[in-house]
C-alpha positions as CSV (number, residue, x, y, z in Angstrom):
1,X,7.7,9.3,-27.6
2,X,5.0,6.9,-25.1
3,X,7.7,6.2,-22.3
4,X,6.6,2.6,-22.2
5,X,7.1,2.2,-25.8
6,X,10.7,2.0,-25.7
7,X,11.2,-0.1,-22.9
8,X,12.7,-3.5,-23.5
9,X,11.1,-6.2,-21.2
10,X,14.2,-9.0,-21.7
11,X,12.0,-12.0,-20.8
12,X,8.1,-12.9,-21.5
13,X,7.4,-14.3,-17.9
14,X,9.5,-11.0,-16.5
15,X,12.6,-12.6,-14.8
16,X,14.6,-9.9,-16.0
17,X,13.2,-6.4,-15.4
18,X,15.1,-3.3,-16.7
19,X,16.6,-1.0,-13.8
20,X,15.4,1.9,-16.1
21,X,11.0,1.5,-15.0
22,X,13.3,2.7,-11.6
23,X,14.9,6.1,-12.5
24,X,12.8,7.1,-15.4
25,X,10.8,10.6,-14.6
26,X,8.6,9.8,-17.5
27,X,7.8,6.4,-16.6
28,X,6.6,7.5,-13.4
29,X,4.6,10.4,-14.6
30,X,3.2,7.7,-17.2
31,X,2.5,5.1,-13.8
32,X,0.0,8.3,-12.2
33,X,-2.4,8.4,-15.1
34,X,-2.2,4.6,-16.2
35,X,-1.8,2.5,-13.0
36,X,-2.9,5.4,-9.6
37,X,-5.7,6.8,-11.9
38,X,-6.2,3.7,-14.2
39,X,-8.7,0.8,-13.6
40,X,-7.2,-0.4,-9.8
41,X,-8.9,-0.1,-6.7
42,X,-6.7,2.8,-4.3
43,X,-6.4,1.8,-0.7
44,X,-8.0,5.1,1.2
45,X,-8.5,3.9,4.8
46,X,-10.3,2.2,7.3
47,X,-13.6,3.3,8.2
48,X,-12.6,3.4,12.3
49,X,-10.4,6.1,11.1
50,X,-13.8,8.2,10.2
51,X,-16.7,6.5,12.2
52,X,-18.9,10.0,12.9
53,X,-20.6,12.1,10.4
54,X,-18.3,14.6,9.2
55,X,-15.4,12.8,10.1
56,X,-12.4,12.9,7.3
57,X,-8.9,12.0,6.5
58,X,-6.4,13.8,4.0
59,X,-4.4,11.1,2.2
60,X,-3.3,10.6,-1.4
61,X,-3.8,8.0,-4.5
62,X,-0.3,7.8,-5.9
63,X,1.0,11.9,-5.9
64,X,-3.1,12.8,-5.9
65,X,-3.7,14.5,-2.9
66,X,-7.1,12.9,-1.7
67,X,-9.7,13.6,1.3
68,X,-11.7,10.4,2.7
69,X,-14.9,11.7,4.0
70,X,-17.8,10.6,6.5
71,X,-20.7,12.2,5.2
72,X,-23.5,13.8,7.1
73,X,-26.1,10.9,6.3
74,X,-23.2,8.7,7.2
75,X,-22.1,7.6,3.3
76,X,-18.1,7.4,2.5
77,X,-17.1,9.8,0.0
78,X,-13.7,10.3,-1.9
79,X,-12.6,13.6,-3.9
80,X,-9.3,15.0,-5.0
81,X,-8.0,17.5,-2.5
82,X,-7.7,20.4,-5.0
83,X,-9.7,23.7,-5.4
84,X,-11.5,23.3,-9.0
85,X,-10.7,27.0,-8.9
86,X,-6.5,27.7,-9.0
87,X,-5.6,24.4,-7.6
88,X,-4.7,24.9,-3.9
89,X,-5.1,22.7,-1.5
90,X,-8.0,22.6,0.3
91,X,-7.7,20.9,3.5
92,X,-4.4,20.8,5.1
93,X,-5.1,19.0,8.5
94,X,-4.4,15.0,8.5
95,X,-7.9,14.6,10.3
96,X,-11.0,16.0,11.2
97,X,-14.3,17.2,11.2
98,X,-16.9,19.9,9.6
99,X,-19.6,20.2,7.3
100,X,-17.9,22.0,4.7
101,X,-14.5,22.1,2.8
102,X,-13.7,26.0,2.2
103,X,-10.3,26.9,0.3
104,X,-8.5,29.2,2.4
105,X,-7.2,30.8,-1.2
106,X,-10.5,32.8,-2.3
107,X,-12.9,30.9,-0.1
108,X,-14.6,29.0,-2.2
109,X,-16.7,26.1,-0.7
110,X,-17.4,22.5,-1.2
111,X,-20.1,20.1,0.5
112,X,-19.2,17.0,2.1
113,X,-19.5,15.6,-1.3
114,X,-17.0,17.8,-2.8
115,X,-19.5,19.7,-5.0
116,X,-18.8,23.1,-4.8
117,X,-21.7,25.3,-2.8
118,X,-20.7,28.5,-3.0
119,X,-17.9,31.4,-4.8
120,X,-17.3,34.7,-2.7
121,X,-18.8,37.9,-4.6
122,X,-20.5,35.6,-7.6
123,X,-22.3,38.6,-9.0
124,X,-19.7,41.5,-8.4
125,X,-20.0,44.3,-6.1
126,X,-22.6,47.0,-6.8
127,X,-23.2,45.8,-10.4
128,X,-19.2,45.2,-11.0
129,X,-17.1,42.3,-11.8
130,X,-18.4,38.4,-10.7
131,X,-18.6,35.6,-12.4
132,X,-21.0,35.1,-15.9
133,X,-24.4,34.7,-15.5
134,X,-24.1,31.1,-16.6
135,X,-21.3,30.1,-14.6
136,X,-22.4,27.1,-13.4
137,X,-21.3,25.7,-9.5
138,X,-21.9,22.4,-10.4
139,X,-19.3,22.1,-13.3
140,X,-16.7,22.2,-10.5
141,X,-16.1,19.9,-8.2
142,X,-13.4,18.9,-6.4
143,X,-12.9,15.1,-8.9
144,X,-14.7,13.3,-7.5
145,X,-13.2,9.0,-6.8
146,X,-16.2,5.7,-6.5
147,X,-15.8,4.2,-3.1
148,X,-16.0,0.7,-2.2
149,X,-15.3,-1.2,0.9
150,X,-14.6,-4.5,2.1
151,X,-14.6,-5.8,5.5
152,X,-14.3,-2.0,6.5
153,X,-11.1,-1.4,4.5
154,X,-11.5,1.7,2.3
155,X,-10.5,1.8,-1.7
156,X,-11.6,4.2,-4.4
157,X,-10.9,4.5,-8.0
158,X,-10.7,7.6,-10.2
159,X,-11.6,4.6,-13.9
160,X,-14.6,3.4,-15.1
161,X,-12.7,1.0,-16.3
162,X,-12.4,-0.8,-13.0
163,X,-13.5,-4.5,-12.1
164,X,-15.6,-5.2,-9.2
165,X,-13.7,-4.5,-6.0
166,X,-13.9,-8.5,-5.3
167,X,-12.5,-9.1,-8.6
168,X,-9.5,-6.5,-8.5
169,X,-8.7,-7.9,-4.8
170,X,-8.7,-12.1,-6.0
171,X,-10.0,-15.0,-4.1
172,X,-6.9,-15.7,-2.0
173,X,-6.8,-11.8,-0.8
174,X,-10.6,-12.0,0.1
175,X,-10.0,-15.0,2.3
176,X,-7.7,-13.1,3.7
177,X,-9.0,-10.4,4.7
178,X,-11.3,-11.5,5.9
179,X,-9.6,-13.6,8.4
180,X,-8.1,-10.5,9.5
181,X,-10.7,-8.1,10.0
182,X,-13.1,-10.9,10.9
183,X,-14.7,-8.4,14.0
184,X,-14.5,-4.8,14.2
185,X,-11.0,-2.5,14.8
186,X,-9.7,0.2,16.9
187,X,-6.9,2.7,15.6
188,X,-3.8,2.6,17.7
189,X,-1.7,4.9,16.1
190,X,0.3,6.2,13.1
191,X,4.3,6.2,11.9
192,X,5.0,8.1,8.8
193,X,8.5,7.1,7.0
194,X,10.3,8.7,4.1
195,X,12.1,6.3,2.1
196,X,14.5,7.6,-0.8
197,X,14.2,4.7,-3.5
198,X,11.4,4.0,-6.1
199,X,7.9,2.9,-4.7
200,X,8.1,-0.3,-7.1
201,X,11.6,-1.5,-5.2
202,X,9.5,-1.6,-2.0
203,X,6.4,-3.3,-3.4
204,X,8.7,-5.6,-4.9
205,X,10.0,-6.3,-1.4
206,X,7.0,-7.3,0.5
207,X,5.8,-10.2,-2.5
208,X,9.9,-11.4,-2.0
209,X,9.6,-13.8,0.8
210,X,13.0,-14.8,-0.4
211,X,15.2,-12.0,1.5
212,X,12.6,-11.8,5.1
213,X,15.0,-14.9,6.5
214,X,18.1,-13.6,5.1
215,X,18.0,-9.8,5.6
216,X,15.9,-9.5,8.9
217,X,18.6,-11.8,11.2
218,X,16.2,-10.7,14.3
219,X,13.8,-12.9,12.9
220,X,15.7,-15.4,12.2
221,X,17.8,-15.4,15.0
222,X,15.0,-15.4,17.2
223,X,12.5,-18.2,15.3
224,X,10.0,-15.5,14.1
225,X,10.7,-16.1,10.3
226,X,13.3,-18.6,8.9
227,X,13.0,-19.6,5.0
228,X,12.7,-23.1,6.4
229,X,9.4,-22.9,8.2
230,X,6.3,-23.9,6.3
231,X,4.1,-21.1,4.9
232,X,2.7,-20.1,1.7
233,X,2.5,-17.6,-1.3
234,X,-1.2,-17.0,-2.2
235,X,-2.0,-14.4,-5.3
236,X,-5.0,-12.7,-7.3
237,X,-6.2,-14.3,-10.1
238,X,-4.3,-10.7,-12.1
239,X,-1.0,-11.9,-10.0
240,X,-1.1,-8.1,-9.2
241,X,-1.6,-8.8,-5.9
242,X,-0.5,-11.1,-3.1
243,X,0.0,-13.1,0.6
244,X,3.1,-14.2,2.0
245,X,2.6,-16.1,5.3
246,X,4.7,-18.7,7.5
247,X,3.0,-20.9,10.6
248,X,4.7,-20.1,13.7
249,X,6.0,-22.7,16.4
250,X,7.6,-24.8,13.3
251,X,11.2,-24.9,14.9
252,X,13.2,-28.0,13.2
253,X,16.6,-26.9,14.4
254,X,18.4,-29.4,13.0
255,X,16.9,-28.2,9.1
256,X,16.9,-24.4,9.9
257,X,20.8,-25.4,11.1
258,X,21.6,-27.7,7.6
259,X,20.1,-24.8,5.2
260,X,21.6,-21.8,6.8
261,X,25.1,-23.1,7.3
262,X,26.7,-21.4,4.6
263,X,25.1,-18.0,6.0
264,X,28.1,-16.5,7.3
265,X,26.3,-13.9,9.8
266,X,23.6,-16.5,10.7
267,X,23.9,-19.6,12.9
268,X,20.5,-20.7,14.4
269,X,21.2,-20.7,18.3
270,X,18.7,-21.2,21.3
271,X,19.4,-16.9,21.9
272,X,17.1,-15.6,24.3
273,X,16.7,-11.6,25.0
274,X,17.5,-10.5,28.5
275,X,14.4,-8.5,28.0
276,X,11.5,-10.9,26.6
277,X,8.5,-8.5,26.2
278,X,9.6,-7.1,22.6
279,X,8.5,-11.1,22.6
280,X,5.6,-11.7,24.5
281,X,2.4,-12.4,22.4
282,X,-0.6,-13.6,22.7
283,X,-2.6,-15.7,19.8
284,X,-5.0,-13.6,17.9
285,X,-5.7,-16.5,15.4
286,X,-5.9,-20.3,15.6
287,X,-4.1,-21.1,12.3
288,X,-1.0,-21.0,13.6
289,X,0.2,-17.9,11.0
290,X,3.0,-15.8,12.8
291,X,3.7,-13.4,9.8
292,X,1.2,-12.3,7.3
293,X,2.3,-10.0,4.2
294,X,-0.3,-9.0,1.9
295,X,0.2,-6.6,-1.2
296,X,-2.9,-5.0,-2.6
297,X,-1.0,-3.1,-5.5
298,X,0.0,-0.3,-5.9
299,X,-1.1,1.1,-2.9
300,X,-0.7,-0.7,0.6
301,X,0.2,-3.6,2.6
302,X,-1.6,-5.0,5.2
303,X,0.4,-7.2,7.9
304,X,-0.1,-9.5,10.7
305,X,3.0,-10.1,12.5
306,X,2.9,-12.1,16.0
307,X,-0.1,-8.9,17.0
308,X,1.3,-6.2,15.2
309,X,-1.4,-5.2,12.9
310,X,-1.2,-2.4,10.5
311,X,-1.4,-1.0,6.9
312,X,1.4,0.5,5.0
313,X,-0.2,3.0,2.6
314,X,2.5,3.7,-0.1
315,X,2.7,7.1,-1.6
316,X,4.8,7.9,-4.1
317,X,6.7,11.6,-4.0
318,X,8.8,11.0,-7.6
319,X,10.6,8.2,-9.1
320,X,13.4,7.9,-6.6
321,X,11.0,8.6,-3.0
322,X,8.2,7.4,-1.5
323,X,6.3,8.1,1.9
324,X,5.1,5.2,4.1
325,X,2.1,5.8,5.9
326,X,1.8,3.4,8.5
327,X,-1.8,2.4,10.2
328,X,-1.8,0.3,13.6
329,X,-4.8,-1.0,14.3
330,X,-5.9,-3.6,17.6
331,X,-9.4,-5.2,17.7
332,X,-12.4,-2.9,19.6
333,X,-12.5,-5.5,22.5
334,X,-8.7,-5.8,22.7
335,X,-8.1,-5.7,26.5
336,X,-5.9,-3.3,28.0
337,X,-3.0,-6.4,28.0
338,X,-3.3,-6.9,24.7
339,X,-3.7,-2.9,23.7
340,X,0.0,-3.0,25.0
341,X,1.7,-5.9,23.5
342,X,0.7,-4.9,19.8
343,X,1.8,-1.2,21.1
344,X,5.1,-2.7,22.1
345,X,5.5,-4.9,19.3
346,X,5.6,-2.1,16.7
347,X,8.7,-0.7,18.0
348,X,10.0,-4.2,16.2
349,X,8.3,-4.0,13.4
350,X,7.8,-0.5,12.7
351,X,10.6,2.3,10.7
352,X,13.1,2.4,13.7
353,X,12.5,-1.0,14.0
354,X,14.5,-4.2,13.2
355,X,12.3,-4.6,9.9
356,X,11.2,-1.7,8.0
357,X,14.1,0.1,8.8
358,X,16.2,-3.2,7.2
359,X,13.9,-3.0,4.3
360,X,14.2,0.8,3.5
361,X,17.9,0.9,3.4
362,X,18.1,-2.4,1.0
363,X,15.9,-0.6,-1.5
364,X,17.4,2.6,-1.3
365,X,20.8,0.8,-2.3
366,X,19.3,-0.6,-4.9
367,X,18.2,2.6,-6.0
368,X,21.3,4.5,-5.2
369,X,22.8,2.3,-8.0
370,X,20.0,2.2,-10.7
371,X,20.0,5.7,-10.6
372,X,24.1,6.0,-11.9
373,X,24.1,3.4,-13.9
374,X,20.2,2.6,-15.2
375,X,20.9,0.1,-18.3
376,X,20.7,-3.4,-17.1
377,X,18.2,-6.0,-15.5
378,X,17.6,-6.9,-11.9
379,X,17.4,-11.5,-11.8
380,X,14.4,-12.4,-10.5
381,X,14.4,-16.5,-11.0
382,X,14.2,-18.1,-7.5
383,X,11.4,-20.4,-7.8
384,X,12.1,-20.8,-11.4
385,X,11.3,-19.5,-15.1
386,X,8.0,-19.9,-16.9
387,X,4.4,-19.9,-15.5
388,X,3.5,-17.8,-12.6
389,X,1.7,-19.6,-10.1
390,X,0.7,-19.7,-6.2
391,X,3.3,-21.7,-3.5
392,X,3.5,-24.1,-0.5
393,X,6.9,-23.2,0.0
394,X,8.5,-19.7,0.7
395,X,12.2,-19.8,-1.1
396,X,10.5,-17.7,-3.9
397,X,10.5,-14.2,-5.9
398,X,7.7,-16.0,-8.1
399,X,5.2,-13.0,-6.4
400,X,7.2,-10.6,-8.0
401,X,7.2,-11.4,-11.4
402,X,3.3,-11.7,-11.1
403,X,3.5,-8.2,-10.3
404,X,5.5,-7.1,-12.9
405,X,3.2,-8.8,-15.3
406,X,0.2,-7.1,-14.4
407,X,1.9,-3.7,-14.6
408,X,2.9,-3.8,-17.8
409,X,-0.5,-4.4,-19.3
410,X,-1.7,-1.9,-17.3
411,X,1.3,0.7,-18.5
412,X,0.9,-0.5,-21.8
413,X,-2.6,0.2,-22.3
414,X,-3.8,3.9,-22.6
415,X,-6.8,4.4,-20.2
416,X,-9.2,4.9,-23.2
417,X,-8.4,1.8,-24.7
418,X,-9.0,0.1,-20.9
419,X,-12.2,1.0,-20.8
420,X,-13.7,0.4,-24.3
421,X,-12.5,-3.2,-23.0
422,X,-15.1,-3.1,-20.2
């Protein structure tokens, strides 16, 4: 039986959404062909992480091991990191640079492209064994992904099925964007986090800006993030994906003070750390936005928060894990001052953190219980039933359900049918 088929979405504008799409091994096997290998647009990098010719980076595109290569005449190419021969691995390393990709295995060898080049012993040994006269190299390839970029960000897609990458990403994620990486960027470093709970719990909560003043008390505590700042929720015209933000500075005391009352474990105080540099900032922007969440599903997040910039590259390992690739990144003409605040600043944000490590244990409860008892439906009203529409205000789940809505025409179409719709 289709996994999908079965499932029993209890409301049309998907404020109830069954704890099974959670927990269910054939669900998730169903997401990899119809959603990671389907018509969406896979985050694979940033091109500072391969700026030279022969420069490339081993990542994956939901459980689809991938390499992101610089080629020689400086193109970007993306192929699936598995010998077309017995299926091994080919490269191993996280980075790096060569002219060739050789499978340790039996030594067969791919270009920069991932066509394969050459077999070991392709006519036999003195008239014995080899391959067939008509075996053909260029019949196997390592698969090969398109590759499209946008402001330097990297995506690929396995579908010919896909839109335009402008038309998968929406207006408000352009904009964006490309206030974001509006000048060129410099890698700062990388934190990799393995998360036990179901890669949809955690997409699910970066488009909630509903828990970030409730859950994270640092931020609240301290005037980072409070549900009663002004801010906005922005998403594609699919309402796949999204951006949560909040202006900064915007400290009404008395109305933080009125609306979080009833909070038992928060009172809004004038607190000040003895040490203020997990603190200090310096504007990058002039708009005043001190937290910026985007969601470009399935496959990463991009934030602004005070100067932490990064990408969080979700990669799913099975229906109840997920690894969390995280990217920080700084401006090329960052000065050495500012090099060290967004350096510093990560260890807030970052998985040891006062936020991601908040976030990962919330949806691994979540999943702790889906997985004994998986009948049900998770609420998702705040912000109302109905139409699914963008936000001045950030008391909301209203991201979510556009999420939910995309993915289940995407699961509920069968790849061939998505692109005789093209």
């Amino acid at each position: 039986m289709n996994a999908i088929a079965d499932i029993d979405w209890p409301s049309s504008d998907f404020t109830r959404v069954p704890y099974r799409v959670f927990v269910d091994p054939e669900i998730y096997k169903l997401e990899q062909e119809r959603i990671f290998r389907g018509p969406i647009w896979a985050y694979l990098g940033l091109e500072a992480e391969v700026p030279n010719p022969g420069d490339y980076k081993t990542t994956f595109v939901g459980d689809t091991p991938m390499v992101l290569q610089r080629t020689m005449d400086g193109e970007l190419a993306a192929f699936e990191n598995r010998c077309a021969h017995r299926g091994a691995i080919v490269r191993r390393e996280p980075f790096g640079n060569d002219t060739e990709h050789r499978c340790v295995y039996h030594q067969w060898c791919y270009d920069l492209k991932g066509a394969l080049t050459g077999v070991p012993f392709r006519r036999g040994v003195q008239g014995k064994g080899g391959y067939p006269k008509d075996f053909d190299l260029s019949k196997h390839p390592m698969r090969p992904m398109r590759v499209a970029t946008y402001n330097g960000v990297i995506f690929g897609t396995f579908s010919d099925a896909t839109p335009p990458l402008k038309t998968f990403l929406g207006t408000s994620i352009c904009a964006y964007l490309d206030r974001l990486f509006h000048k060129p960027v410099k890698v700062l470093g990388y934190l990799r986090q393995d998360i036990k709970s179901n890669w949809k719990l955690y997409t699910e909560n970066v488009k909630d800006p509903y828990h970030a003043g409730l859950l994270h008390l640092f931020h609240a505590t301290f005037g980072l993030y409070r549900s009663t700042q002004k801010g906005a929720v922005l998403m594609s015209e699919s309402k796949f994906n999204s951006v949560l933000y909040n202006i900064g500075g915007n400290y009404d005391k008395d109305l933080a003070e009125e609306n979080y009352k009833n909070q038992k474990k928060y009172v809004p105080t004038d607190y000040d750390l003895y040490d203020p540099q997990l603190l200090a900032s310096r504007p990058d922007f002039p708009d005043g936005i001190a937290n910026m969440i985007m969601c470009i599903a399935p496959t990463v997040v991009v934030q602004q928060i005070m100067n932490t910039m990064a990408t969080r590259n979700i990669r799913p390992k099975g229906p109840g894990q997920f690894e969390l690739f995280w990217t920080y990144f700084g401006f090329a003409d960052d000065d050495e001052e500012l090099t060290q605040i967004r350096l510093t600043q990560a260890n807030l944000i970052g998985p040891s953190g006062y936020i991601s490590m908040e976030d990962s244990e919330a949806t691994e409860m979540v999943q702790d219980n889906a997985v004994v008892r998986s009948t049900g439906d998770t609420v998702i009203e705040m912000g109302g039933r109905g139409e699914i529409h963008d936000l001045d205000y950030l008391i909301s789940e209203m991201p979510i359900r556009g999420f939910w809505s995309h993915y289940a025409k995407l699961m509920a179409e069968p790849p061939a049918l998505q692109e005789a719709a093209e």
